[in-house]
LUMRORO-25908 format. One record per residue: residue number from 0; residue in three letters; y, x, z of N, C-alpha, C in turn. Coordinates in pm, 1 decimal, padded with zeros to 6 digits. Atoms other than C-alpha are relative to their C-alpha. Example, Ala and Ser with C-alpha at 12.3 -4.5 7.8 and 13.67 -1.06 7.14 Angstrom:
<pts>
PT resi resn   nnorth    neast      nup  canorth   caeast     caup   cnorth    ceast      cup
PT    0  ALA -00119.0  00089.0  00000.0 -00450.0  01230.0  00780.0  00120.0  00090.0  00000.0
PT    1  SER -00119.0 -00082.0 -00006.0 -00106.0  01367.0  00714.0  00109.0 -00077.0  00073.0
</pts>
This chain:
<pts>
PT resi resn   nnorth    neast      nup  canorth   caeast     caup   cnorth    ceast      cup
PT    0  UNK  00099.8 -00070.3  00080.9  01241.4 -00490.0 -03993.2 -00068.5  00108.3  00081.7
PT    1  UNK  00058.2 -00071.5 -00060.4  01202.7 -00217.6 -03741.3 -00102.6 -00011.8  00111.3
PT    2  UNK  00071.9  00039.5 -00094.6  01035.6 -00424.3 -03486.1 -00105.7 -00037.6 -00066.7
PT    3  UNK  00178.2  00018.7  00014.1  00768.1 -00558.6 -03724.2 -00039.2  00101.6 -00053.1
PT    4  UNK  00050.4 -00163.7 -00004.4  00736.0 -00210.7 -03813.2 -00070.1  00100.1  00098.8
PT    5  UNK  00006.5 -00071.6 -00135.3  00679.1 -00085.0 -03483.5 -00097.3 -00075.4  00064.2
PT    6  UNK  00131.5  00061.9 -00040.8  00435.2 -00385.3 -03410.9 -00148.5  00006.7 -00082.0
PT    7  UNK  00134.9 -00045.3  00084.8  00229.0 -00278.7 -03720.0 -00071.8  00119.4  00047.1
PT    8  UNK  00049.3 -00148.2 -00060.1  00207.9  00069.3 -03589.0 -00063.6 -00042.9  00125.9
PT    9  UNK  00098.7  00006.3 -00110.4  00088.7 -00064.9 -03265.7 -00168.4 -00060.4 -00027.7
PT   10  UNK  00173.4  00066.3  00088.9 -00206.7 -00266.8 -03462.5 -00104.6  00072.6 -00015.2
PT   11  UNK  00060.7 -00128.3  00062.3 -00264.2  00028.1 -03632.1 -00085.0  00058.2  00108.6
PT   12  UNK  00038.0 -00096.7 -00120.8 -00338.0  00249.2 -03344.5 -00121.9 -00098.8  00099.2
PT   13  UNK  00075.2  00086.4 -00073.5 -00537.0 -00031.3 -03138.4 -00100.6 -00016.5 -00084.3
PT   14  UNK  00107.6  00025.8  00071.5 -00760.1 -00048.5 -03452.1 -00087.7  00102.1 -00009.2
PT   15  UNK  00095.8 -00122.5 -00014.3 -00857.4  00282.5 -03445.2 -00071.8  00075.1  00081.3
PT   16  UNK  00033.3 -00014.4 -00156.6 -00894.8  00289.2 -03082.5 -00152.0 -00068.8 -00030.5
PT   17  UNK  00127.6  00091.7 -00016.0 -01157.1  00016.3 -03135.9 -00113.9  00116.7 -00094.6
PT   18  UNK  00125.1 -00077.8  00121.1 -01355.1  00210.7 -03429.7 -00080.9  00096.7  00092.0
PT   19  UNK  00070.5 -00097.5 -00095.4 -01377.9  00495.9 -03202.0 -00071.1 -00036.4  00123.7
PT   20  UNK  00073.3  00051.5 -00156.8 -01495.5  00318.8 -02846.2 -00137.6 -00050.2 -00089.9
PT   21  UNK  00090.2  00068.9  00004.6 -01743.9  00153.9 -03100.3 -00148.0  00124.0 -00057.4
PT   22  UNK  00089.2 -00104.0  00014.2 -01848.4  00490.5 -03220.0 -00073.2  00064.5  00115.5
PT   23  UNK  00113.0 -00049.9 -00093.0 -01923.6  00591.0 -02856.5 -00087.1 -00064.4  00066.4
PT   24  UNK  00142.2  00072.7 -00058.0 -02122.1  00301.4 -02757.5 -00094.3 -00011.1 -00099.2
PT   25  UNK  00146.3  00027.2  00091.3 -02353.2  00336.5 -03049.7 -00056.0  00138.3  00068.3
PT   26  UNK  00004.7 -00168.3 -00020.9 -02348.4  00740.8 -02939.0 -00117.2 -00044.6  00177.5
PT   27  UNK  00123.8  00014.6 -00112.5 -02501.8  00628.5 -02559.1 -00104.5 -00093.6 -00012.3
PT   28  UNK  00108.4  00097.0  00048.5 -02697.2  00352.5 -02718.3 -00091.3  00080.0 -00039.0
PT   29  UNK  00059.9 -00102.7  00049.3 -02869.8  00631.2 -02896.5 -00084.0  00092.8  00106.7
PT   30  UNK  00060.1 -00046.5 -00118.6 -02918.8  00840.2 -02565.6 -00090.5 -00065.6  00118.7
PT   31  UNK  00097.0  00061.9 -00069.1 -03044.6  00557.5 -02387.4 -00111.6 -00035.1 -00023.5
PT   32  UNK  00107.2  00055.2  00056.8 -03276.4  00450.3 -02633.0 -00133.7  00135.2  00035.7
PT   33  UNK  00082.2 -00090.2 -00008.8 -03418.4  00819.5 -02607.8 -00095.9  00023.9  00119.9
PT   34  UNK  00038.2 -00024.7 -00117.7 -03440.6  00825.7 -02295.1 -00091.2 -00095.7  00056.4
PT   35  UNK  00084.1  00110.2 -00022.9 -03617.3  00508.9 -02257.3 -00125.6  00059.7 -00025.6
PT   36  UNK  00134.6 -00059.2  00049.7 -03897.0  00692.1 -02507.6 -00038.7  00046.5  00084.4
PT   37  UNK  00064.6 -00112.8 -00071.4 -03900.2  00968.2 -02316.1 -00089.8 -00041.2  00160.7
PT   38  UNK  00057.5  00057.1 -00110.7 -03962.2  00756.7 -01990.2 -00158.6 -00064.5  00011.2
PT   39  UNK  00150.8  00016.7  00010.1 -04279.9  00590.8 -02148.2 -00118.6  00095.5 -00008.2
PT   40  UNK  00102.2 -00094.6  00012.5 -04444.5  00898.5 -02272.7 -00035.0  00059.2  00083.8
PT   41  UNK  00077.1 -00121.4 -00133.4 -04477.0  01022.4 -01938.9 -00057.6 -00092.1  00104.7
PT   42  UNK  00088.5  00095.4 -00114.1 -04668.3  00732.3 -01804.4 -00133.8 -00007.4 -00058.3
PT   43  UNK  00137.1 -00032.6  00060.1 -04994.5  00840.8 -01978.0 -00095.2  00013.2  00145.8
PT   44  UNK  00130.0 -00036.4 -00122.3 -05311.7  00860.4 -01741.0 -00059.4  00174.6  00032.4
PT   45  UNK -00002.6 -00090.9 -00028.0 -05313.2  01190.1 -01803.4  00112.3  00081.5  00121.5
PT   46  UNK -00146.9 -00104.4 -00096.4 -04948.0  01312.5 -01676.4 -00048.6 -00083.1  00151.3
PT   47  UNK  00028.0  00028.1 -00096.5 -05058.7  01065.1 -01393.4 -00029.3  00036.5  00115.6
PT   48  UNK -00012.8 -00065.0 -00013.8 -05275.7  01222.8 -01273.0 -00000.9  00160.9  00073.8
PT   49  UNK -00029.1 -00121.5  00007.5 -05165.9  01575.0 -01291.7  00165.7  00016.0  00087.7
PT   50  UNK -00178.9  00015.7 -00057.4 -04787.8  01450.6 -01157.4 -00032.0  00032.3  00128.8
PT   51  UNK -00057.9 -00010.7 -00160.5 -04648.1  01593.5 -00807.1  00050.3 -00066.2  00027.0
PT   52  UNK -00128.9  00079.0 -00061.9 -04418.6  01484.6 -00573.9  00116.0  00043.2 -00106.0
PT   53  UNK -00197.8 -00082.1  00057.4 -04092.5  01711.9 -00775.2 -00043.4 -00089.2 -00144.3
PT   54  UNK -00037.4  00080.4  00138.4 -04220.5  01524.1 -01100.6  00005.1 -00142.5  00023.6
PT   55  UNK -00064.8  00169.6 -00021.7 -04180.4  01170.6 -00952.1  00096.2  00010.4  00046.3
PT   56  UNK -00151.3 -00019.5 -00014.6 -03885.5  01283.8 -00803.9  00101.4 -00018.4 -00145.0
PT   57  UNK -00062.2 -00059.9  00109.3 -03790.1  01399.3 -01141.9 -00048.2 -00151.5 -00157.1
PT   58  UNK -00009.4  00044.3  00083.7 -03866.5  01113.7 -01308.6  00069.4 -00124.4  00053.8
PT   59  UNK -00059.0  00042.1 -00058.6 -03741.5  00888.1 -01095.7  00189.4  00027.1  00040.8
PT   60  UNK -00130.0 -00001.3 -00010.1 -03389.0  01049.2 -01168.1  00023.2 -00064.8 -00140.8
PT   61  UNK -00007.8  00042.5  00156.9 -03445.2  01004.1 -01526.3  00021.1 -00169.2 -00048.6
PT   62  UNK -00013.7  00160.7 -00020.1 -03516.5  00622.4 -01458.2  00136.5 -00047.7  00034.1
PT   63  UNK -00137.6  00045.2 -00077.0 -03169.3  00594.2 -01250.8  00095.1 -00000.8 -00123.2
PT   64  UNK -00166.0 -00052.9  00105.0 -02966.2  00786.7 -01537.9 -00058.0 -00101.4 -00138.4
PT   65  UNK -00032.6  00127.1  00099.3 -03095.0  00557.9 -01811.6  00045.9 -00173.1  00030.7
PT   66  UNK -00042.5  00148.3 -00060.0 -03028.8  00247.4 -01575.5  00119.8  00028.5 -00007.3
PT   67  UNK -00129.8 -00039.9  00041.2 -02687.2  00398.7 -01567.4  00095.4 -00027.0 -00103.3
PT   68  UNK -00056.2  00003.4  00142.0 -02616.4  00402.6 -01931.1 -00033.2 -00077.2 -00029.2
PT   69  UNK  00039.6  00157.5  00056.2 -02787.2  00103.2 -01990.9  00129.7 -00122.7  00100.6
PT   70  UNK -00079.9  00081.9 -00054.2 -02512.2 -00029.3 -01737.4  00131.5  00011.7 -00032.3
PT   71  UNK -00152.7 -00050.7  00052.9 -02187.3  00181.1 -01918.1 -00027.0 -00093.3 -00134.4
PT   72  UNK -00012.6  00079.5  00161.1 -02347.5  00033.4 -02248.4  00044.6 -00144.6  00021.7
PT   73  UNK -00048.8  00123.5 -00048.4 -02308.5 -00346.4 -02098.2  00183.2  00037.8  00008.8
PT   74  UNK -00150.9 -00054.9  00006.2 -01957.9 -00253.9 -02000.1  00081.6  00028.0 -00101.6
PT   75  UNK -00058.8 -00108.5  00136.2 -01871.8 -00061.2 -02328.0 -00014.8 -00151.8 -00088.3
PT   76  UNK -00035.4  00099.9  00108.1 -01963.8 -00396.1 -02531.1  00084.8 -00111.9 -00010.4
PT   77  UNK -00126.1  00076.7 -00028.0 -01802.0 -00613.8 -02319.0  00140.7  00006.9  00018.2
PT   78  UNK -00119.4 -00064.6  00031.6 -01504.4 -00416.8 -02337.5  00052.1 -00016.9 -00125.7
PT   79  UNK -00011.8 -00026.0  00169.8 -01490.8 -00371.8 -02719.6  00049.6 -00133.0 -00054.8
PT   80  UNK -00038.5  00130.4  00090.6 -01541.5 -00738.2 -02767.7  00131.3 -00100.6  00087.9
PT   81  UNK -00183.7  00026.9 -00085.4 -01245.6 -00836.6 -02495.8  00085.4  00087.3 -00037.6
PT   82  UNK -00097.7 -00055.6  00061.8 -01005.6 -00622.0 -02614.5  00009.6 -00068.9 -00189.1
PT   83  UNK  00019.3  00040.7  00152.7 -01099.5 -00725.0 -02980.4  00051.6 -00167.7 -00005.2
PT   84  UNK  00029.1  00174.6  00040.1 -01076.3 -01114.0 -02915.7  00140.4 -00022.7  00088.9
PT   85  UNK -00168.8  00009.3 -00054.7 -00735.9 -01051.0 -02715.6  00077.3  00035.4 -00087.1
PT   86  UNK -00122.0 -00008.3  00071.6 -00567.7 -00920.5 -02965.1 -00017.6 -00078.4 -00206.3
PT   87  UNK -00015.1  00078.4  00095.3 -00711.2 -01112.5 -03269.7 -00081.5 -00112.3  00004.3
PT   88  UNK  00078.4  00122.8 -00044.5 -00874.6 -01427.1 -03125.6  00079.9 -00163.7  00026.8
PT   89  UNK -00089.0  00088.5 -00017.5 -00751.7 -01761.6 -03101.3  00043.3 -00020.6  00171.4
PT   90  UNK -00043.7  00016.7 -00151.8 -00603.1 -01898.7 -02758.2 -00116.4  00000.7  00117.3
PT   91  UNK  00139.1 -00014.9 -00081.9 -00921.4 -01981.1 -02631.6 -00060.0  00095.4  00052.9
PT   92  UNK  00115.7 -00157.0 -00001.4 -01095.7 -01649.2 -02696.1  00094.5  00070.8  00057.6
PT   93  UNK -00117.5 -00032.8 -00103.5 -00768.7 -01516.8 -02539.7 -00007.2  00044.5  00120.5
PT   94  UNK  00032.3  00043.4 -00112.9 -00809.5 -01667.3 -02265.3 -00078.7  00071.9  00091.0
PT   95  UNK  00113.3 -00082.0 -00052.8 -01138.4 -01567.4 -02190.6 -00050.5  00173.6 -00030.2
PT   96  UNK -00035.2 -00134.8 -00023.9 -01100.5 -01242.6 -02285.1  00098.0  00055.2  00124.7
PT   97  UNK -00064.5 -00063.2 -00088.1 -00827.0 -01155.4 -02070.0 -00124.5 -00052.3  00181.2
PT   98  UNK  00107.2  00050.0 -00108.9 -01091.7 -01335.7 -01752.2 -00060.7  00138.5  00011.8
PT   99  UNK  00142.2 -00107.8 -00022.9 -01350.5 -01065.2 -01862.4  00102.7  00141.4  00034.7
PT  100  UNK -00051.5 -00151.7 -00065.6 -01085.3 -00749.7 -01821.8  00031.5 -00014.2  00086.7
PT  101  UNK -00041.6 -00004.6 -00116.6 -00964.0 -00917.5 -01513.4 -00130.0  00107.1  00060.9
PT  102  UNK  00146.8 -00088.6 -00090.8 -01359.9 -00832.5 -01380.6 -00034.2  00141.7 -00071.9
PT  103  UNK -00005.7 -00078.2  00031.9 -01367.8 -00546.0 -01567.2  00095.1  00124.6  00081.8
PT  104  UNK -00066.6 -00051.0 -00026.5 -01069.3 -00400.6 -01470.9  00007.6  00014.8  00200.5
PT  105  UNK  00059.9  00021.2 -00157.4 -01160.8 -00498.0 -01104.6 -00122.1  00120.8  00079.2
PT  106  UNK  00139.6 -00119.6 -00066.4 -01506.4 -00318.0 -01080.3 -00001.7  00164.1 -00075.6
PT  107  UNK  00014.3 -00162.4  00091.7 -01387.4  00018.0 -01329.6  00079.4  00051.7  00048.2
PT  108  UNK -00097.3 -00050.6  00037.8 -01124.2  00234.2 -01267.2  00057.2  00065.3 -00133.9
PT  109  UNK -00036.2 -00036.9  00155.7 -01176.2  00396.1 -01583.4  00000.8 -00099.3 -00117.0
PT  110  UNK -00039.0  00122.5  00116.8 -01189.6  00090.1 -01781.3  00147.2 -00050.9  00027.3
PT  111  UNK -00119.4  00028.4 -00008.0 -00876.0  00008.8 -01616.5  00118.7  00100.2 -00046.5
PT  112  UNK -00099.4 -00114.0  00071.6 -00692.0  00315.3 -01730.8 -00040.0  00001.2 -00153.3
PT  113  UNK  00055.1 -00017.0  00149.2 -00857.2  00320.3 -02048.4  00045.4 -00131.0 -00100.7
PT  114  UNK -00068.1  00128.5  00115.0 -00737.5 -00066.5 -02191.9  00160.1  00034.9  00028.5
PT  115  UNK -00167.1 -00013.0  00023.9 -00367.1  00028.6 -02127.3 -00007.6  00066.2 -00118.6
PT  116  UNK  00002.7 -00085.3  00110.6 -00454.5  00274.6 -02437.5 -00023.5 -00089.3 -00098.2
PT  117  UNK  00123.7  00098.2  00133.7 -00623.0 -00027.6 -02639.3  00140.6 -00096.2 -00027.3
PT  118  UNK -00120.9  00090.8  00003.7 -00258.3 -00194.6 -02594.5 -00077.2 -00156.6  00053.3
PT  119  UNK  00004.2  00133.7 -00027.9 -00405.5 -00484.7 -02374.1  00136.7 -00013.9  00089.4
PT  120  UNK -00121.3  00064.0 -00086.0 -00104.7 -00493.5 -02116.4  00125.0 -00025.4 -00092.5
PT  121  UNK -00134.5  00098.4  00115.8  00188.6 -00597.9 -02394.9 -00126.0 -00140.6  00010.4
PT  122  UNK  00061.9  00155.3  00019.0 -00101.8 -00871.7 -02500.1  00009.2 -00068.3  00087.6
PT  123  UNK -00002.9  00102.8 -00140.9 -00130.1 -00990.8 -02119.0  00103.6 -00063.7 -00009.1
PT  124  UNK -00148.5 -00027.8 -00068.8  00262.5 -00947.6 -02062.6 -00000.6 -00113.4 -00101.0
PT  125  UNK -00032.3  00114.7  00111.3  00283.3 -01179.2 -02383.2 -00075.3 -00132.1  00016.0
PT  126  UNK  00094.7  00110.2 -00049.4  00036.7 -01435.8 -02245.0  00067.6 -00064.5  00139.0
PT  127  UNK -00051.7  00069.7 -00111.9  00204.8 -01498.2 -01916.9  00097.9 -00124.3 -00035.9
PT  128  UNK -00085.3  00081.5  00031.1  00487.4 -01671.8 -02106.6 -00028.8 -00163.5 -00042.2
PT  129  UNK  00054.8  00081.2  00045.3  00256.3 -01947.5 -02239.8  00059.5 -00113.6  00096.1
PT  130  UNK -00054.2  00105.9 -00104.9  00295.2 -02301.8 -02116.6 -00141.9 -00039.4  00065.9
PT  131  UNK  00175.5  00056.7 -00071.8 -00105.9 -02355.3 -02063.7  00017.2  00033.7  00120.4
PT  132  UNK  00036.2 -00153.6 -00158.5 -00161.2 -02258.4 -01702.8 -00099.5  00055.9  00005.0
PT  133  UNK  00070.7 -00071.0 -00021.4 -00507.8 -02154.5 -01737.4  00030.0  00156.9 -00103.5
PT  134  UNK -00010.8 -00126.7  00021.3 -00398.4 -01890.7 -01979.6  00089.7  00089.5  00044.0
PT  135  UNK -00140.1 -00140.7 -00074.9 -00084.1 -01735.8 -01797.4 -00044.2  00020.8  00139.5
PT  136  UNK  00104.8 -00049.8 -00146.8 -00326.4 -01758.3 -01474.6 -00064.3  00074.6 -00020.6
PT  137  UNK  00139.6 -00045.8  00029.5 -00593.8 -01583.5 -01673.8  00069.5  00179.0 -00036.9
PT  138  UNK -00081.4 -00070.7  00018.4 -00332.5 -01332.0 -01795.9  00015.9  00082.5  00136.3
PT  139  UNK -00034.7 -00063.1 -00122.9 -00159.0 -01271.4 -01445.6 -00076.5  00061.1  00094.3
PT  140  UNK  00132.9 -00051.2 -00078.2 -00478.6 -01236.9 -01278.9 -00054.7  00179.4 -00022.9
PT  141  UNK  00023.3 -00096.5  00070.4 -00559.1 -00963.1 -01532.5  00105.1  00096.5  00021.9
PT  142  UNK -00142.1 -00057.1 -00051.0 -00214.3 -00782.1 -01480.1 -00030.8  00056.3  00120.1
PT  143  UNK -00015.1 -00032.5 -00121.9 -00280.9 -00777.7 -01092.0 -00122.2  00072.2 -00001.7
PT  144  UNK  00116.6 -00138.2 -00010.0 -00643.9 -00560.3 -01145.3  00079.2  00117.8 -00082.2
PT  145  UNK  00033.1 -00063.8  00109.3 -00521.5 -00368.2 -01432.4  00147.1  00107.8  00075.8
PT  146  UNK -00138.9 -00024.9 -00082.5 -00160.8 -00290.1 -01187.1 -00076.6  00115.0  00125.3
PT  147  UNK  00026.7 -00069.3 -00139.7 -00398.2 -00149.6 -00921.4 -00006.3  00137.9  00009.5
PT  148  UNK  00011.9 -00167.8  00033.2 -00361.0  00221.1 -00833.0  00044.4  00049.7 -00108.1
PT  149  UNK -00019.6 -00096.4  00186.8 -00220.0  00290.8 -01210.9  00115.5 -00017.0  00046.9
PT  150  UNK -00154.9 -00024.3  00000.2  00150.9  00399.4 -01185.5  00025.6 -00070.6 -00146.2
PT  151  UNK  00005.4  00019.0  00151.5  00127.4  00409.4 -01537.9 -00028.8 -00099.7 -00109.2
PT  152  UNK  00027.3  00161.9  00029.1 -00003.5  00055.5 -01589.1  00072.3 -00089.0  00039.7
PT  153  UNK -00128.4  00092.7 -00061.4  00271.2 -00071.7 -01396.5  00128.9  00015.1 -00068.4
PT  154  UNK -00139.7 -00029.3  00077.1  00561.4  00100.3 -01578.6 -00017.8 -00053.7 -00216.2
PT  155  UNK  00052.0  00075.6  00154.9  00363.9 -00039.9 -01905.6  00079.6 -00117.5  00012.2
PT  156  UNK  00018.4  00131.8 -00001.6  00368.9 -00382.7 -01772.2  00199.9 -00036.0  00020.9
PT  157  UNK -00176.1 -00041.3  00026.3  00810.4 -00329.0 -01694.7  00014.7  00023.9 -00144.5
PT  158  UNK -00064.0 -00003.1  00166.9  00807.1 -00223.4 -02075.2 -00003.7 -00139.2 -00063.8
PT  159  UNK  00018.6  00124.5  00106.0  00668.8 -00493.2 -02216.1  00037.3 -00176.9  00070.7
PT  160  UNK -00102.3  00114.7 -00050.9  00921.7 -00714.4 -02034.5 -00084.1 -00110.1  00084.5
PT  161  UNK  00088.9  00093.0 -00102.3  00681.5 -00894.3 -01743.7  00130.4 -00066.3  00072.4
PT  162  UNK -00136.9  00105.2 -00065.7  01022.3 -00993.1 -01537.8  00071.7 -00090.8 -00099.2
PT  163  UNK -00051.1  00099.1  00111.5  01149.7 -01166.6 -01848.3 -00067.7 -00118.5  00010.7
PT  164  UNK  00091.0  00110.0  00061.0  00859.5 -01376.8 -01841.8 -00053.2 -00109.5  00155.7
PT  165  UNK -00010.7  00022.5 -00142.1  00915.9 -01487.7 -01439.9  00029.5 -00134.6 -00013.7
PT  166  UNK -00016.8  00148.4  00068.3  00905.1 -01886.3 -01468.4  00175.1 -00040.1  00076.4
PT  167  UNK -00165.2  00040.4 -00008.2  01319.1 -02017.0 -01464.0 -00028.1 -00074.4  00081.1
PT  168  UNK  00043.2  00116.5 -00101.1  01196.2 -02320.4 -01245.3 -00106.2  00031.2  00084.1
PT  169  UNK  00094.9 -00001.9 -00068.0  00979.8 -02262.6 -00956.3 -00099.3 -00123.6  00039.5
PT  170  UNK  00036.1  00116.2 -00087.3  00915.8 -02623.8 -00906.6 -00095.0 -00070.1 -00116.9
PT  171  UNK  00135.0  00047.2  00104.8  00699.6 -02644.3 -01251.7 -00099.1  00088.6  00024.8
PT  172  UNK  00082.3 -00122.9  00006.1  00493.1 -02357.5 -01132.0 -00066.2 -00075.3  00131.5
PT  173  UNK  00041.8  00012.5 -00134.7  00195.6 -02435.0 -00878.2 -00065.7  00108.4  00052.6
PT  174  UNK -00010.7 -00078.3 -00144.3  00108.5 -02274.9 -00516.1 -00065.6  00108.2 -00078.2
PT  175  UNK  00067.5 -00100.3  00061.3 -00159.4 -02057.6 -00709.3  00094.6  00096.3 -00095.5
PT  176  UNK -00068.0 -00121.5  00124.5  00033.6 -01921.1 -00974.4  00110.2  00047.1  00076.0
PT  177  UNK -00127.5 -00075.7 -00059.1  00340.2 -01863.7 -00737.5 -00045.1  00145.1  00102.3
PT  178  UNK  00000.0 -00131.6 -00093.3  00109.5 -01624.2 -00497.7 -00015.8  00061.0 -00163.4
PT  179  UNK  00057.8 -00090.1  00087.0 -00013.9 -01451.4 -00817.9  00067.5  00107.2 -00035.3
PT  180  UNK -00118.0 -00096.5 -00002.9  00340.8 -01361.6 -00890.0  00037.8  00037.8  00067.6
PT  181  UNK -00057.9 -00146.1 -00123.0  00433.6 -01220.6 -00589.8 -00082.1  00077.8  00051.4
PT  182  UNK  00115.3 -00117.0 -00030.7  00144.7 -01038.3 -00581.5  00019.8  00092.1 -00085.5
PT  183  UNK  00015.5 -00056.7  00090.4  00211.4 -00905.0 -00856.8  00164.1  00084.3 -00005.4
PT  184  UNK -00136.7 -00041.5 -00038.5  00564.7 -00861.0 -00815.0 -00014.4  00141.0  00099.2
PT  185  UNK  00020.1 -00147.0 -00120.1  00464.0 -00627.3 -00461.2 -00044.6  00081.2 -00043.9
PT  186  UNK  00059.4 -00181.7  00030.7  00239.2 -00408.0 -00653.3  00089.7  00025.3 -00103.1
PT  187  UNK -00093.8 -00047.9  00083.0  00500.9 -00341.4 -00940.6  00131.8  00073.4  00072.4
PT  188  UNK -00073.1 -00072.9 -00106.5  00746.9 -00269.2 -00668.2 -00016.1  00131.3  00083.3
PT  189  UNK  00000.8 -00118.6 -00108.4  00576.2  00030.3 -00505.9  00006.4  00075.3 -00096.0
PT  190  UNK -00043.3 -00101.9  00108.2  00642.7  00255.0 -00801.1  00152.3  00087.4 -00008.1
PT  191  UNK -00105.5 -00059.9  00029.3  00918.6  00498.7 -00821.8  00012.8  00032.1 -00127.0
PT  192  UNK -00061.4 -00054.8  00120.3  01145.7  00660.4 -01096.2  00001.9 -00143.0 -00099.9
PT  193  UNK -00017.6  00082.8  00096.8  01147.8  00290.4 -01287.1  00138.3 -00052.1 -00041.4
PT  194  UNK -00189.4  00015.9 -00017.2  01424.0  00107.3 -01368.3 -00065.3 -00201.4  00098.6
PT  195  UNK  00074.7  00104.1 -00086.0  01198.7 -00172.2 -01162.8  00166.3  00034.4  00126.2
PT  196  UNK -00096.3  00004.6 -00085.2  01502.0 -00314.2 -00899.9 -00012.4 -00120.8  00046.4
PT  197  UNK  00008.8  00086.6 -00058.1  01432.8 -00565.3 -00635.7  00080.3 -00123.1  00012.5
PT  198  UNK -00106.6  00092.1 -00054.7  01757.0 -00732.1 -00592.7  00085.6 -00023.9 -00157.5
PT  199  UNK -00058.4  00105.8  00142.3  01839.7 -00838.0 -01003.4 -00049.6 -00135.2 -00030.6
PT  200  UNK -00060.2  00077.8 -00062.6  01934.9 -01162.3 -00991.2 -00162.2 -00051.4 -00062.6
PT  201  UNK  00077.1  00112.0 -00002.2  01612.1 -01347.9 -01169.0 -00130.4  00044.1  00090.2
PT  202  UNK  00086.9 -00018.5 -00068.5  01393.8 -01153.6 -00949.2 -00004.9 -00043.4  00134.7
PT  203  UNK -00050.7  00056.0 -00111.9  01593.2 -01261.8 -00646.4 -00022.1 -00169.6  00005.4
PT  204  UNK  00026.0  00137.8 -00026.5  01603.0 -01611.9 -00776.5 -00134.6 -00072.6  00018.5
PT  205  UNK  00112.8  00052.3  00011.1  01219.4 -01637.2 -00828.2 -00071.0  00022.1  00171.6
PT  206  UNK  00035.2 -00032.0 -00114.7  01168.2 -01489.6 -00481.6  00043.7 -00127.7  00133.9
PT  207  UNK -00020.0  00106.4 -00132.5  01393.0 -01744.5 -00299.0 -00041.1 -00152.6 -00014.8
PT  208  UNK  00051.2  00169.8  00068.9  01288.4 -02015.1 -00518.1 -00144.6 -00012.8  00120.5
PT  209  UNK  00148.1 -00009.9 -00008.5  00926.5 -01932.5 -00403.5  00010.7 -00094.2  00170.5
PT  210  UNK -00009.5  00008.5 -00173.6  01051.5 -01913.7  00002.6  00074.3 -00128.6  00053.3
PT  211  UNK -00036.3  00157.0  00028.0  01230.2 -02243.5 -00064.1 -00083.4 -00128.7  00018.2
PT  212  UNK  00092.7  00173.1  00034.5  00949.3 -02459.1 -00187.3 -00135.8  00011.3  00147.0
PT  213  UNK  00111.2  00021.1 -00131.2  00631.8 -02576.3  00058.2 -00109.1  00112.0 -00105.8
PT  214  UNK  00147.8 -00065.6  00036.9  00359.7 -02299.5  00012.7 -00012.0  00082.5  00124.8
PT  215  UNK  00059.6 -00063.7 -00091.9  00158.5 -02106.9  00213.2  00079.8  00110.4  00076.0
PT  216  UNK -00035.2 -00115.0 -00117.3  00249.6 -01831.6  00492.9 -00015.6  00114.9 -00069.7
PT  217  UNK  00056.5 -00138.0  00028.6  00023.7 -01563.0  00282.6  00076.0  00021.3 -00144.6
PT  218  UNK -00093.3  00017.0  00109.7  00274.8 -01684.7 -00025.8  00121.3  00106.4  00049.9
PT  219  UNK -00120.6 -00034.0 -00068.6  00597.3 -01620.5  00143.5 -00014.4  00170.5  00080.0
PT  220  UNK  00014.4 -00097.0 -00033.6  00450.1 -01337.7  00327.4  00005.6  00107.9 -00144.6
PT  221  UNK  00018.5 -00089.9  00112.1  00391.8 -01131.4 -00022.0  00152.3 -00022.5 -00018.3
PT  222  UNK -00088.3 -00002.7 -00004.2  00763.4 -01243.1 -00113.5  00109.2  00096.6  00080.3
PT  223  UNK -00099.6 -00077.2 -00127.0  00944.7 -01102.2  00217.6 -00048.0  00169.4 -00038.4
</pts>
């Protein structure tokens, strides 16, 4: 009872997360739109012109900073609606959600610190286990941006039991998905204070499994 208690409360909280991210992309939608105005009204034949160099300078910043926000707003929707379609979307939409935070989480840093709050790393961590491979590829992939530079995204991805979900057989798993995991494995490893430990036994077995079977040099190399 306490666990689906404790998974409602996480719902909860991820729902209200969303309300609010959707309140601030209407909030720069708003600023951009202004700013757009403001950009036309000063292309009159008059201000023309009457314009210097410091006011084409000066408008020419104005141009940059609404290209800007017109490029956080892109970002901000495709965010909203990947996070949204990961955690109540069918497998499919899943899927391709977790794809879009991989690139997300790739080209942001702050989007990457910011979906650990939205509770996407449990959803990933819970996706790896699947039997599809494109979705526990699409997953792991996502994991290994969202792992980068975040301490704190890594000791997430240890909560929500990622070594649990380490495939028992190496020999149903292919070459791709085996670097993925030991890529993923190395960056979870450089973290201190966890209870993250190299040498428990299914982490050991997935490691020698790996150095066992025929794969690549740049495989085995991430392993060692």
């Amino acid at each position: 009872m306490s666990t689906s208690s404790s998974s409602l409360s996480i719902w909860s909280v991820s729902y209200r997360k969303l309300k609010f991210f959707s309140r601030i992309r209407r909030f720069l939608q708003s600023k951009a739109i202004r700013k757009g105005s403001y950009g036309s009204s000063s292309t009159s034949d008059y201000s023309n012109k009457l314009r210097t160099k410091d006011n084409n300078d000066k408008d020419e910043e104005d141009h940059q900073l609404v290209m800007e926000k017109e490029s956080e707003l892109d970002g901000s929707v495709v965010l909203q609606k990947s996070v949204n379609r990961l955690h109540f979307g069918s497998w499919e939409e899943k899927e391709m959600a977790a794809i879009a935070i991989e690139k997300l989480a790739k080209e942001d840093v702050k989007a990457r610190k910011f979906m650990a709050e939205l509770g996407v790393i449990h959803m990933l961590v819970s996706m790896v286990a699947t039997e599809v491979v494109g979705r526990h590829r699409a997953a792991i992939k996502a994991l290994i941006q969202l792992a980068n530079g975040t301490s704190t995204n890594k000791a997430l991805m240890l909560e929500a039991g990622i070594l649990s979900k380490l495939p028992k057989d190496i020999n149903v798993v292919d070459e791709q998905t085996r670097q993925e995991f030991a890529e993923l494995l190395l960056s979870l490893s450089s973290i201190s204070k966890t209870d993250f430990c190299p040498n428990k036994p299914e982490i050991l077995q997935f490691l020698i499994g790996i150095l066992e079977s025929p794969c690549s040099f740049e495989t085995k190399e991430l392993c060692l």
